[in-house]
C-alpha positions as CSV (number, residue, x, y, z in Angstrom):
1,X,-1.5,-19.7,34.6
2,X,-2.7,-16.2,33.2
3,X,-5.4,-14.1,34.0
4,X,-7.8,-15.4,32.0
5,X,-11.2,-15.6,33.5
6,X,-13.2,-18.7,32.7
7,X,-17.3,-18.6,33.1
8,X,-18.6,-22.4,32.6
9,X,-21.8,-23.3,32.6
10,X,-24.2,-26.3,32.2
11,X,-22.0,-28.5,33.9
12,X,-23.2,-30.9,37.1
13,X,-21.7,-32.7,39.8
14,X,-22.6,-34.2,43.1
15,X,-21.6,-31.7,45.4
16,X,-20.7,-28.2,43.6
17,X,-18.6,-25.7,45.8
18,X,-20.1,-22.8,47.1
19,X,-18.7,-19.6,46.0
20,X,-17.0,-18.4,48.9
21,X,-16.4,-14.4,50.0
22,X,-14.7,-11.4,49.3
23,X,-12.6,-10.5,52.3
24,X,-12.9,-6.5,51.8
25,X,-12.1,-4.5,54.4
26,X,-9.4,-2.3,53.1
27,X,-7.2,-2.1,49.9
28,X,-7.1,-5.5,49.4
29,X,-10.1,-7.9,47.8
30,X,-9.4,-11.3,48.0
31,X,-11.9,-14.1,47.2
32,X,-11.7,-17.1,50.0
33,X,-13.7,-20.7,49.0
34,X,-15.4,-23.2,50.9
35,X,-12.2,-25.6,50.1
36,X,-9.6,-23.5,51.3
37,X,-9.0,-22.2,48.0
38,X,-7.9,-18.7,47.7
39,X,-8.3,-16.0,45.1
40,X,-11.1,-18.0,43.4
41,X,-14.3,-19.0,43.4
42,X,-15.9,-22.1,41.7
43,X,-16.0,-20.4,38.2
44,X,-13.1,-18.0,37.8
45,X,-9.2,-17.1,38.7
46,X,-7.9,-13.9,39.3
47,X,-9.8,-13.0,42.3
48,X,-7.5,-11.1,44.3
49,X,-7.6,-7.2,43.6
50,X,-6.6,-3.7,43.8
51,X,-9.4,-1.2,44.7
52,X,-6.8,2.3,44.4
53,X,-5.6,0.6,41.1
54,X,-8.9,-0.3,39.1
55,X,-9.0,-3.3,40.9
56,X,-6.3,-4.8,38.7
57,X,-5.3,-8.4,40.0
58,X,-2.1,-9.6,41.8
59,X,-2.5,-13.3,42.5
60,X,-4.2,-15.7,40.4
61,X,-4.6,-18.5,42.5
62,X,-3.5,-20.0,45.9
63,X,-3.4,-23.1,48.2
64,X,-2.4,-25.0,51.0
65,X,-0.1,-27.6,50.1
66,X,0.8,-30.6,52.7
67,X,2.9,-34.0,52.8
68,X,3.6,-36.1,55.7
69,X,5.5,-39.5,56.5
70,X,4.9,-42.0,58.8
71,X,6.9,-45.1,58.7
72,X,8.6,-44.6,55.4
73,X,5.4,-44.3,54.0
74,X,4.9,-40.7,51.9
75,X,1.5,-38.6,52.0
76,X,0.6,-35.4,50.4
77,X,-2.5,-33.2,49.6
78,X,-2.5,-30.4,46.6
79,X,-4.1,-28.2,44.9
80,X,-3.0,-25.9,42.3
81,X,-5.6,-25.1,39.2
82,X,-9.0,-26.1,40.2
83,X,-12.3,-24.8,39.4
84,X,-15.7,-26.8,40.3
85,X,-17.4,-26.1,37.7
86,X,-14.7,-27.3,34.4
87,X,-14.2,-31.2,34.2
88,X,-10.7,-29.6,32.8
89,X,-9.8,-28.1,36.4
90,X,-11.8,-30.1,38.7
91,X,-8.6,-32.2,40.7
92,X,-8.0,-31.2,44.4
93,X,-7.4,-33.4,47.5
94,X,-9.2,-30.9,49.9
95,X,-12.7,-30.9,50.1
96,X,-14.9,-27.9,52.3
97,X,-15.6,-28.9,56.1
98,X,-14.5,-31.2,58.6
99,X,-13.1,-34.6,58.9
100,X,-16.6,-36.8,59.6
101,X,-17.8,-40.1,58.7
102,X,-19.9,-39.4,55.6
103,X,-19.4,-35.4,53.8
104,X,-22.1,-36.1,51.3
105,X,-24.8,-36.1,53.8
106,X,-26.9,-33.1,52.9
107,X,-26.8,-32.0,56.1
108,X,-23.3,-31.4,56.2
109,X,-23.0,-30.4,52.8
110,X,-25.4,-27.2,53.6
111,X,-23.4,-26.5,56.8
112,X,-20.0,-26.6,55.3
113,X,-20.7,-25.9,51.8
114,X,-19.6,-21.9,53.0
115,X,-17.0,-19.5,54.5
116,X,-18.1,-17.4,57.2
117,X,-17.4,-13.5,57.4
118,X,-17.6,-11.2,60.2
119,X,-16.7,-8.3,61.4
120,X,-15.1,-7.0,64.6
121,X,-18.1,-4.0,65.0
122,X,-20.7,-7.7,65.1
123,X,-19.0,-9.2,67.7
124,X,-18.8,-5.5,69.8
125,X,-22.2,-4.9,69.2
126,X,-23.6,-8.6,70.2
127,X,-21.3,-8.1,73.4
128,X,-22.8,-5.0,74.4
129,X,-26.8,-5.6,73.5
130,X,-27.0,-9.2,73.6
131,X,-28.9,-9.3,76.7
132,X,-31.4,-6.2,75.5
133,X,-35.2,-7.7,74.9
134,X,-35.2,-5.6,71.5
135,X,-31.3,-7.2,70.3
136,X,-31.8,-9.5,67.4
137,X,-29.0,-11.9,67.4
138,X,-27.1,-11.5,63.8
139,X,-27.0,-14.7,61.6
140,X,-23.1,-14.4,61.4
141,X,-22.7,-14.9,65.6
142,X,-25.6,-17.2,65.1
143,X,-24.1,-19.7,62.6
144,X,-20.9,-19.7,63.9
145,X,-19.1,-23.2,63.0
146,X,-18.4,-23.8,67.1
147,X,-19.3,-27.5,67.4
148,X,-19.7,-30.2,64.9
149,X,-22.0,-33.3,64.6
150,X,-20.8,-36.3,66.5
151,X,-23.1,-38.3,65.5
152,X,-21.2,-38.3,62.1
153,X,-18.0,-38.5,63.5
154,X,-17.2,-34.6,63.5
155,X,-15.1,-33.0,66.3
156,X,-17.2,-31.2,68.8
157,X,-15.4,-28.2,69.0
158,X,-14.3,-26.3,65.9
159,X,-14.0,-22.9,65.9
160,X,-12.9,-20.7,68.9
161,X,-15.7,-19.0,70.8
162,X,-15.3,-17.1,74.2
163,X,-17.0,-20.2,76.8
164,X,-18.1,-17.4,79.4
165,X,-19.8,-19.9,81.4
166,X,-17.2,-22.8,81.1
167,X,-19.7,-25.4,79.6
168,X,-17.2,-26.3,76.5
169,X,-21.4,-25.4,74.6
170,X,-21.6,-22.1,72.1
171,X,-24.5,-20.1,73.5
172,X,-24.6,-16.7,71.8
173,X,-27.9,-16.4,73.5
174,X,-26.3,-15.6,76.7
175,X,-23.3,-13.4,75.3
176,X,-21.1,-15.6,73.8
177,X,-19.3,-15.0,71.0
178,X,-17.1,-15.9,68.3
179,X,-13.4,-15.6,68.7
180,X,-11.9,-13.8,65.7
181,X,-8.6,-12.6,64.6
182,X,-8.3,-8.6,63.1
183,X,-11.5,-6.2,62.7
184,X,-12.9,-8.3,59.4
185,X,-12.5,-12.3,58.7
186,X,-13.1,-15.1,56.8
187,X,-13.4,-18.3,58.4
188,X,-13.5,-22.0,57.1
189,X,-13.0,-25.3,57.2
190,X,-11.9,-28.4,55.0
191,X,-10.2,-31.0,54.7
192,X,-8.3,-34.0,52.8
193,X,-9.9,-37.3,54.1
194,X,-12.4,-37.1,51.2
195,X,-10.9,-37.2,47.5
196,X,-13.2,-37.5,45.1
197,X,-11.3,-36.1,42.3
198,X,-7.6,-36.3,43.9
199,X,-5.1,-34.0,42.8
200,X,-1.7,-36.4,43.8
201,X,-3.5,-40.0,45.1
202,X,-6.1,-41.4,47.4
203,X,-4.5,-41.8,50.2
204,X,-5.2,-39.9,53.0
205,X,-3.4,-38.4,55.7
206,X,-6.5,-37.0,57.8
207,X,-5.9,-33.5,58.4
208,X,-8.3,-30.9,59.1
209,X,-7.6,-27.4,58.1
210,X,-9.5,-24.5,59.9
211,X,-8.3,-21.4,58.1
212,X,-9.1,-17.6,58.8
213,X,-7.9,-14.6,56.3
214,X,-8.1,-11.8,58.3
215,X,-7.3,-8.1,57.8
216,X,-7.4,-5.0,59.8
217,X,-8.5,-1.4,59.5
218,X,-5.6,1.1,59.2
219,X,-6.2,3.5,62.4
220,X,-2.7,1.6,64.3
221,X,-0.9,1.5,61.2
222,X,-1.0,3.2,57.8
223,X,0.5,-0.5,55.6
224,X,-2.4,-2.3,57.0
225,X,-4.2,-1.3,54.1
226,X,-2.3,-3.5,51.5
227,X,-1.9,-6.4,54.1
228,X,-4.1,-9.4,54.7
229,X,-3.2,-12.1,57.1
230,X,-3.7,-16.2,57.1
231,X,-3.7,-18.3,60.3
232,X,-3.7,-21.8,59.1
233,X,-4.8,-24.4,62.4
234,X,-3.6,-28.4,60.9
235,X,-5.4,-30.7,63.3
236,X,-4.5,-34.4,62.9
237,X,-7.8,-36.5,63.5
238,X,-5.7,-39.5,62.1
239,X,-4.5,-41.8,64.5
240,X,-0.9,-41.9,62.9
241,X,1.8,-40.0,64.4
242,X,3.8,-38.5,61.8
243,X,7.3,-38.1,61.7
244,X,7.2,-34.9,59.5
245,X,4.8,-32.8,58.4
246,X,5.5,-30.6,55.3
247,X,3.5,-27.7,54.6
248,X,3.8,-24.8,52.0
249,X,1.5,-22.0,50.5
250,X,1.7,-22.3,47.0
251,X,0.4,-19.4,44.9
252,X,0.3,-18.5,41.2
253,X,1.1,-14.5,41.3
254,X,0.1,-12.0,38.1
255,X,0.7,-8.6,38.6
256,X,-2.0,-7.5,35.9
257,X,-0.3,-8.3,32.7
258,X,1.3,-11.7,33.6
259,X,3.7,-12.1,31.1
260,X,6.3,-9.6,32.5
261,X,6.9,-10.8,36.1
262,X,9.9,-12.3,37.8
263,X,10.4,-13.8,41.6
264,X,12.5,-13.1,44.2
265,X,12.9,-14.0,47.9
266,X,14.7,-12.5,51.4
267,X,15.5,-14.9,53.7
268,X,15.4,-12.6,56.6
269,X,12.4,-11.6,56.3
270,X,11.3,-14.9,55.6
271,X,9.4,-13.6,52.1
272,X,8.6,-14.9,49.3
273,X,8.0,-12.0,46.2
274,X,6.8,-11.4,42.4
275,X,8.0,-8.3,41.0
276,X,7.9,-6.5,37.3
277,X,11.1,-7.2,35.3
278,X,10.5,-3.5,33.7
279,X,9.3,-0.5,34.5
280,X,6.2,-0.6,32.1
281,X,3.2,-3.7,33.3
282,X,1.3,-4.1,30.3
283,X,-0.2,-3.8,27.6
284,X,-4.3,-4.4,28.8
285,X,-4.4,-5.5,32.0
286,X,-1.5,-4.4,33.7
287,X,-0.5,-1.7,35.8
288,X,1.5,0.6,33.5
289,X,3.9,2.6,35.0
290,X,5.7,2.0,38.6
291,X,4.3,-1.7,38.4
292,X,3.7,-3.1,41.9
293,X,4.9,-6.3,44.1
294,X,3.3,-9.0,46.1
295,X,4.2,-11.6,48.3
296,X,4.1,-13.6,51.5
297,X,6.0,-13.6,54.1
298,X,6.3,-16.6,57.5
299,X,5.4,-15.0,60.5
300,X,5.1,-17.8,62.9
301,X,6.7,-20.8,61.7
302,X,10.6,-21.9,61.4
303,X,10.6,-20.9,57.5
304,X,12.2,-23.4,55.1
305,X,12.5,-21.8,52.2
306,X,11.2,-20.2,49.0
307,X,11.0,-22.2,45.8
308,X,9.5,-21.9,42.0
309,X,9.0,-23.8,39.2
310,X,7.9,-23.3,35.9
311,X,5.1,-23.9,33.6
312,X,5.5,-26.8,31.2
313,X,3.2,-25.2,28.8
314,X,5.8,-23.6,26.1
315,X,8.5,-24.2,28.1
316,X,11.5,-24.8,26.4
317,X,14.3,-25.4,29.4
318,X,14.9,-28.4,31.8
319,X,12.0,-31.1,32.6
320,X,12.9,-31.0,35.8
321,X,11.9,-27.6,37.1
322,X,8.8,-28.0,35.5
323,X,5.1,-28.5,37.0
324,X,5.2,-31.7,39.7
325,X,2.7,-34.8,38.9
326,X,4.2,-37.5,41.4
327,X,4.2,-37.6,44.9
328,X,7.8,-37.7,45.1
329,X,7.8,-34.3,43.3
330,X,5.5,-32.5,45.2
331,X,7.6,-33.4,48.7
332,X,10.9,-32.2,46.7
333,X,9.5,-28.8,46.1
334,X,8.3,-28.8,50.0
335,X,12.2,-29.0,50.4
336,X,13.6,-26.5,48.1
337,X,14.8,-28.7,45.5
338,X,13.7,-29.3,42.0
339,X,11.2,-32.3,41.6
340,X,13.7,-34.5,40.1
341,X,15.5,-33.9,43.5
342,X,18.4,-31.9,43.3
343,X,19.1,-29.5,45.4
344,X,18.2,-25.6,44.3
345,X,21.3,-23.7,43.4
346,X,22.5,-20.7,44.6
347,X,23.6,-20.0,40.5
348,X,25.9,-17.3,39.5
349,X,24.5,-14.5,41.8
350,X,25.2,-11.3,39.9
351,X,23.2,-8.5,41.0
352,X,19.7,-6.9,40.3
353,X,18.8,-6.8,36.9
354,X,22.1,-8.7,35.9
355,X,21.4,-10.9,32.9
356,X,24.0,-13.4,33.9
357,X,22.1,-14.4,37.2
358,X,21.4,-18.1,37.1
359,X,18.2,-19.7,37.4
360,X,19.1,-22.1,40.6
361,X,19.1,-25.4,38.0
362,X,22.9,-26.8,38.2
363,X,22.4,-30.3,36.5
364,X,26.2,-30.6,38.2
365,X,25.5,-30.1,41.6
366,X,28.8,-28.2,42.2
367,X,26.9,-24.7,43.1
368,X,26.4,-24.1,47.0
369,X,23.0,-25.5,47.6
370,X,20.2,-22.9,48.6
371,X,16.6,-22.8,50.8
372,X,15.4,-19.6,48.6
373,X,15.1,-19.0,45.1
374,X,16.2,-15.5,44.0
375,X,17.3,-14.6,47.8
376,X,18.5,-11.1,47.3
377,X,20.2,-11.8,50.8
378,X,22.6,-13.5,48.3
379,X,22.7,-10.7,45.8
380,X,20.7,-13.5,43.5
381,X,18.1,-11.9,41.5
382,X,16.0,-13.7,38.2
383,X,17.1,-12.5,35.4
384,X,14.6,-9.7,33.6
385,X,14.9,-12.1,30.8
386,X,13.5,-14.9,32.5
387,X,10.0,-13.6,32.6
388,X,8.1,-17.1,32.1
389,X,5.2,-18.4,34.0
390,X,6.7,-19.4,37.4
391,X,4.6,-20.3,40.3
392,X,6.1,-19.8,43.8
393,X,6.4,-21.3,47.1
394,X,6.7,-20.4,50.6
395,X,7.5,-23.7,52.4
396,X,7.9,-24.2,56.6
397,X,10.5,-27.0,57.9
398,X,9.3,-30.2,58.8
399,X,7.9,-30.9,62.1
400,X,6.5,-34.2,64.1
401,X,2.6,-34.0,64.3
402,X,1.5,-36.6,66.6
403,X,-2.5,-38.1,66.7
404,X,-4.5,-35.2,68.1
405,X,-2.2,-32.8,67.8
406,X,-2.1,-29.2,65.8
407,X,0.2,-27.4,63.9
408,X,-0.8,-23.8,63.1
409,X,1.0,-21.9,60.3
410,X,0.5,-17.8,60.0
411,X,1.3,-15.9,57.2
412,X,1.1,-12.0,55.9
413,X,0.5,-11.3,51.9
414,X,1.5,-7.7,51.2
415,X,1.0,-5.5,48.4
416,X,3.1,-2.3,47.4
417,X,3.9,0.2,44.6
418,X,6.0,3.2,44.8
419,X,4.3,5.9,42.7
420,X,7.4,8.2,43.2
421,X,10.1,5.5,42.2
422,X,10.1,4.0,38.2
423,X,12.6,1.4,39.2
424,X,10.1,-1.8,39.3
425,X,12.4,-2.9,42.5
426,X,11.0,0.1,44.1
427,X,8.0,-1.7,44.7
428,X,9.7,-4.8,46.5
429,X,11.9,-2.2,48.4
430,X,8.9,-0.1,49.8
431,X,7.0,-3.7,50.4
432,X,10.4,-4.6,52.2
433,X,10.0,-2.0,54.6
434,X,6.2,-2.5,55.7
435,X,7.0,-6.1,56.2
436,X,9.4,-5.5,58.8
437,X,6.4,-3.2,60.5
438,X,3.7,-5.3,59.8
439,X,5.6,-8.6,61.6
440,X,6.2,-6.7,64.3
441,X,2.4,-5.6,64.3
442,X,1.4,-9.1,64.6
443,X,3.7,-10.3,67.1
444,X,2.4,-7.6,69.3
445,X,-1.0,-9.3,68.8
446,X,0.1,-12.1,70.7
447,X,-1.3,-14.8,68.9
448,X,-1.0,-18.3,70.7
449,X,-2.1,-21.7,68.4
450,X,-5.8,-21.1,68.5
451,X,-7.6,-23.4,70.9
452,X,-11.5,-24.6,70.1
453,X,-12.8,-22.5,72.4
454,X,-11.2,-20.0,75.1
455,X,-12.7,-19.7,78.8
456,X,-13.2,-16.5,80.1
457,X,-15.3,-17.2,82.5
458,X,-17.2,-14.5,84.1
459,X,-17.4,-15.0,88.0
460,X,-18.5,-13.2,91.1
461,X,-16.7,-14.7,94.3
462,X,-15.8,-13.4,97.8
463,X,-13.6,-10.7,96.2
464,X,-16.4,-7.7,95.1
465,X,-13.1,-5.1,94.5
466,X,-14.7,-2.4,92.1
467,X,-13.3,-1.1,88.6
468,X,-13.7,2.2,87.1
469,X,-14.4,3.9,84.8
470,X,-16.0,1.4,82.7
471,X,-16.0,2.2,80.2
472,X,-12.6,3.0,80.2
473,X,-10.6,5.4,77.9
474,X,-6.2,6.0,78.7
475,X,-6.8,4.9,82.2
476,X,-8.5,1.7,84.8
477,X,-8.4,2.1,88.4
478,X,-8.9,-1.0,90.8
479,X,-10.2,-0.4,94.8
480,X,-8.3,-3.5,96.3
481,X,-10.9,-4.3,99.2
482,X,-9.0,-7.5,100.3
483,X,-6.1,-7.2,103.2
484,X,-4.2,-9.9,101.2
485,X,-1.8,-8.5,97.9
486,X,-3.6,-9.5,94.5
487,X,-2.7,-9.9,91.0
488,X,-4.2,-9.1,88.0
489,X,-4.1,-10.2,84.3
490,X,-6.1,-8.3,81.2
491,X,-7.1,-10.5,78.2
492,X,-8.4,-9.4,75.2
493,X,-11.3,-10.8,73.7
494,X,-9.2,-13.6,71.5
495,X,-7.9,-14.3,74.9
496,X,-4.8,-13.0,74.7
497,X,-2.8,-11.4,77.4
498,X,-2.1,-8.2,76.9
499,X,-1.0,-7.1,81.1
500,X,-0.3,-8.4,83.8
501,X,1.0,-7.7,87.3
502,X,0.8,-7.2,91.1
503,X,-1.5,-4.9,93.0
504,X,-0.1,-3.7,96.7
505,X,-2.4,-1.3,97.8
506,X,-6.0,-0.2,98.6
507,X,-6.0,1.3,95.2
508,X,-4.3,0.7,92.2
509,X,-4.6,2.7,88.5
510,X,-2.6,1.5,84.9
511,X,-2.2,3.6,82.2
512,X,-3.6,1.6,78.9
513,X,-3.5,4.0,76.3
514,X,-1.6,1.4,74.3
515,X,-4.3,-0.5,73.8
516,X,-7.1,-0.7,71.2
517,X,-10.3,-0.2,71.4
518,X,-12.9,-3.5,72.4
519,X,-13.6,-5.6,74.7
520,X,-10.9,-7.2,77.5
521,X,-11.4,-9.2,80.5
522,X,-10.0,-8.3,83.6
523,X,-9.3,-11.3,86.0
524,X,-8.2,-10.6,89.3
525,X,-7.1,-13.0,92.0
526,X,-6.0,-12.8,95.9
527,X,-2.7,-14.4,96.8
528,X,-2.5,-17.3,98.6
529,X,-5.9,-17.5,97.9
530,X,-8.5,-18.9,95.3
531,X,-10.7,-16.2,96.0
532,X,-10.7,-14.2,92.3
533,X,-12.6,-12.2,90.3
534,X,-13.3,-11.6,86.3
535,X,-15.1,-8.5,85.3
536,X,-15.5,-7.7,81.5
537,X,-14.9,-3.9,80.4
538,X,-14.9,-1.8,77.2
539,X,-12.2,0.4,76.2
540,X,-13.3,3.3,74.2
């Protein structure tokens, strides 16, 4: 597709989608729907921009896309061009919310019908004033989406909240809280167990898809500003237990004037990229000189692969590595082949900007068969000729996903342009390189598969050992009043551990200068013993 922005109005339909939210914390503003759909709203594409460069656009469009089997039997849920309000664009097997009995009720169409945002500084402040007379709640803790309607066949617990009292029950009243990734997200929840207007076929796998887009400020790390994250939780409220699961993010990248861009991938870093095939974007929208790149990269998951495919419209080369519209062909791009089902090629691999590079079609099958399209690992690179509209996969290998179970999926989208370098693989080279520090950012976050709701209980017991200062800044001192050796473990407020260890003495101090500021949870226990203690503190 190409960026061009559609307004329709005057058309109806039974349940319209609400419009979703900018996620907007730094460089980056991306537009996150009720649906799961990403750099969209109901009316319009193109809703992922640059604030430092005019607020061009870099993606077009985005989505989830998942197929399963259970006993030899294929399933699979896409979306690619969809907008709610064009009869033209209006296919998509996900719809907003939870997996329930009936999701045209109204009352779960005006609980679900929405993303939520919040930010880190809420949460902090709710913490610390939520038991003030004069503290007014914020809608945003308020409406949390923590527990769903039974009665209608939702799941009780949805998403994550700090249980300080250990009642599995949200009650923000008392000081609980939502559990958030990064200082700003966007948080929602749909589904595919409701097809109205089915992008592949009515059959139904019964996932539900809780998705947050997350970013953070830059005071750690200077290419946070150009990075957004995406923690993808799969629950299977089916009662199938499926063999293999398939799951990709499929996105439609433009990097402002659309009609110049070529795609590449690394396999070690497990990224999938778009790139200018000159050093001019343009003419109108694009980004003139030292064009930028864009891509997403696996941080969690066993990566598959990177594929593309191209659009049919104008098109003049092979059928078959044009735009899916069978089951079958959707499940053969999840596996890095073309939809006919041949395997991708690694074609001719002749260096960057090397006309004779192949385009990974080999209607003999005699080329070594590849997992990524482009991979420059390979010394593969699309030709700067072969500038027609591809779209772009980053696709996770298979996995078993049994009734009940959850398969979470995290991925970073980066942005960069070099502003010093003309060569348009500048851009990819210089987003290289802040990939490689931005995964390791995130593994030091120490993300675990969510959970619907993590217990930090709060307790006083026999052990009354006192912490100080607390607040704390570089530095927490513990006076160990028991006879007996003790541990301790400090969680962070996602309920993470971040430190852990033994304490010996009658007083013990740890340096935590590492750490950011918030809130943590220090839980201390006696060995031997049961006898423990949880005390929440604030680090400056």
């Amino acid at each position: 597709m190409r960026n061009t922005y559609l307004l329709l109005l005057g058309l109806s339909f039974s349940v319209a989608f609400g419009q979703g939210q900018l996620i907007n914390l730094n460089n980056i503003y991306c537009n996150v729907s009720p649906n799961g759909s990403l750099f969209q709203n109901e009316n319009a594409w193109a809703l992922c921009n640059i604030k430092d460069a005019s607020f061009n656009s870099v993606m077009f469009t985005g989505h989830l896309w998942l197929a399963a089997i259970e006993n030899n039997n294929l399933y699979t849920a896409t979306q690619d061009y969809y907008l709610a309000q064009d009869l033209n664009y209006g296919a998509s097997d996900f719809h907003f919310g939870p997996v329930a009995n009936d999701q045209n009720l109204s009352a779960y169409v005006n609980r679900y019908n929405r993303v939520w945002k919040i930010d880190r500084s809420m949460i902090d402040q709710h913490i610390q004033n939520y038991n003030d007379p004069n503290y007014q709640v914020l809608n945003e803790i308020l409406e949390w989406p923590a527990h769903g309607d039974t009665n209608n066949g939702e799941a009780w617990l949805l998403a994550p909240f700090a249980d300080l009292n250990a009642n599995q029950e949200y009650e923000p009243l008392l000081g609980e809280y939502p559990i958030i990734r990064g200082d700003q997200t966007i948080y929602c929840i749909f589904n595919e167990s409701d097809r109205h207007q089915p992008r592949t076929n009515l059959s139904e796998m019964g996932f539900e898809v809780h998705l947050q887009v997350y970013a953070y400020d830059t005071t750690s790390l200077a290419a946070l500003n150009n990075a957004l994250f995406f923690n993808y939780r799969i629950i299977n409220r089916s009662n199938f237990n499926y063999e293999s699961v398939y799951a990709s993010q499929w996105y439609d990248s433009d990097l402002g004037y659309s009609f110049d861009d070529i795609c590449g991938s690394d396999s070690s870093l497990a990224l999938s990229y778009t790139y200018n095939a000159d050093s001019i974007d343009g003419p109108g929208v694009g980004f003139g000189a030292n064009p930028p790149a864009v891509g997403f990269s696996l941080l969690n998951a066993n990566a598959g692969g990177a594929m593309y495919y191209n659009n049919s419209g104008g098109f003049n080369g092979p059928l078959a590595t044009t735009d899916p519209s069978l089951p079958v062909h959707w499940k053969n791009l999840m596996q890095n082949r073309w939809r006919d089902g041949s395997h991708l090629s690694l074609e001719n691999p002749s260096g960057l900007f090397n006309l004779a590079n192949g385009d990974g079609f080999d209607t003999s099958q005699a080329a070594i068969a590849s997992n990524w399209a482009y991979n420059d690992q390979d010394n593969w690179y699309c030709s700067p000729l072969n500038t027609g509209d591809k779209r772009q996969m980053l696709n996770v290998s298979p996995q078993a996903l049994a009734a009940g179970d959850t398969l979470c999926i995290d991925l970073l989208l980066s942005y960069a342009r070099d502003l010093n370098d003309g060569n348009p693989f500048a851009a990819v080279d210089k987003m290289k390189n802040e990939v490689g520090a931005l995964q390791a950012f995130w593994q030091n976050r120490n993300f675990t598969c969510s959970e619907n709701f993590v217990n930090l209980k709060e307790t006083a017991s026999r052990l009354q050992n006192e912490v100080y200062p607390n607040p704390f800044v570089d530095e927490l001192n513990i006076s160990w009043n028991s006879l007996h050796k003790g541990i301790f473990k400090l969680y962070n407020a996602q309920g993470s551990l971040m430190m852990e260890g033994a304490i010996s003495g009658p007083n013990a101090s740890f340096s935590l200068k590492s750490l950011e500021a918030g809130v943590y949870l220090l839980y201390l226990q006696e060995k031997g013993s049961s006898n423990s203690q949880c005390i929440r503190l604030l680090k400056k």
